[in-house]
C-alpha positions, 0 to 999 in steps of 0.5 A: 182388618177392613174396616181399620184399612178403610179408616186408615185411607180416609184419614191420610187422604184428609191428612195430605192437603194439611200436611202439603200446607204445613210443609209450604209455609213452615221454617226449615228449623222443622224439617219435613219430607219433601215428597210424603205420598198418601200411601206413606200416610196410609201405612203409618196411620194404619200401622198405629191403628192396628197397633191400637186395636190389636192391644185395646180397642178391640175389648171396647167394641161390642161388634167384636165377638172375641171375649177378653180371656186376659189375666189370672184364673184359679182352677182345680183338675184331677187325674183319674189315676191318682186320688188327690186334686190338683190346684191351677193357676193359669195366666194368659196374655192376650191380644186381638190376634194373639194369646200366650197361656202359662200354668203352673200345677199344684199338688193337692195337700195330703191334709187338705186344700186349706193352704195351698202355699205350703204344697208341692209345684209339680210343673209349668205347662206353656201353650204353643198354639191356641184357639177361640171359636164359636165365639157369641162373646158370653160364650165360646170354645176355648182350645189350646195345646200345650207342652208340660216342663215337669219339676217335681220327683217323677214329673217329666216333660210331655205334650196335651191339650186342654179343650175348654168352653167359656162361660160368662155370667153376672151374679144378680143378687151379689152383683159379681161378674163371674167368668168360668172355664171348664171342660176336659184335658189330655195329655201323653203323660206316663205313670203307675195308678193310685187308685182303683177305677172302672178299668184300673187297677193301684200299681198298673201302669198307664199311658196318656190322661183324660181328666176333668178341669175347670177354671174361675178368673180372679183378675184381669191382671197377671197375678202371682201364687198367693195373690190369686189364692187370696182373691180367689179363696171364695172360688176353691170350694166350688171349683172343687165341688164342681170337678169332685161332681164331674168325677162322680159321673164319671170316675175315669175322667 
């Protein structure tokens, strides 16, 4: 903010003595303010500025430690209470000051993963707050609370919170930037176990979830359900293998 305030007083004070001779020497057919001050200068220019650097510029400079977590990322979770994995699809709109985050959540198949076109939306989840921290640009802290409006039989509303850590590396022998993010999640959901862990038992009610999540970006653009999968086909396979790890270590998250 700073330095875009200093760029803004220097360019409207460069501005005012051109603007002064434009107005003394042009024909009425183009009417100017009569009395432009460089504080009004100064407001526009820093106004478009900011308007700039908050949409794009902020991605160009490498002084700026705030990673870009723009577009679509393919994820896989479980819930330690149930059996079956849960597909992802997460979009998030981001600016330099803002980030707007939408999951939609997806039952694993009975038969498998193989087409996760055919299986059942249980619900939309939209953050409300979020948060990037320790940021070093390849890596950071990625935290945000959410509210999960259910739509399948069974699935009610209820608030949680993913509490994620983002990881940014390029592939030297394939030549691929990969961006990850994984970690944990809770949430106040309700329900009856389908499984029998460490410290449960099938058909014993719980309240509130810790699971296990994590996430691949498949584009920095806002994609739909099938276009991500056909992008991120490669990533299913891993993901999966990389929560189904996790959950071996600890099978109550």
């Amino acid at each position: 903010m700073g330095w875009i305030a200093l760029f803004s007083l220097i360019v409207s004070l460069q501005l005012q003595p051109l603007i002064d001779l434009v107005r003394t020497n042009i024909s009425n057919a183009f009417p100017l303010p009569r009395d432009v001050s460089p504080i009004s200068f100064f407001t526009i220019i820093f106004t478009l500025s900011f308007i700039a650097y908050d949409r794009w510029l902020w991605k160009l400079n490498p002084f700026d430690k705030i990673p870009s977590l723009s577009g679509t990322w393919i994820g896989m979770g479980n819930n330690p209470h149930f059996e079956l994995l849960r597909l992802e699809l997460m979009q998030i709109d981001q600016t330099w000051t803002s980030i707007s985050i939408s999951v939609e959540v997806y039952q694993e198949n009975e038969s498998g993963p193989e087409n996760w076109l055919d299986t059942v939306h249980l619900g939309t989840e939209h953050s409300t707050n979020a948060r990037i921290t320790e940021c070093l640009r390849k890596y950071c802290d990625f935290n945000f609370q959410y509210i999960h409006d259910g739509e399948a039989g069974g699935q009610d509303s209820f608030g949680g919170t993913f509490f994620l850590k983002y990881k940014y590396k390029k592939m030297k022998n394939r030549k691929v930037e990969i961006h990850e993010l994984s970690g944990k999640y809770s949430n106040t959901k309700t329900g009856k176990n389908t499984k029998t862990g460490k410290n449960t038992k099938t058909g014993e009610k719980f309240e509130g979830v810790v699971g296990r999540i994590a996430f691949r970006r498949v584009s920095f653009e806002i994609l739909e359900l099938e276009d991500a999968l056909e992008k991120g086909k490669d990533y299913l396979n891993e993901l999966t293998k990389e929560i189904s790890s996790r959950i071996s270590d600890d099978p109550d998250i």
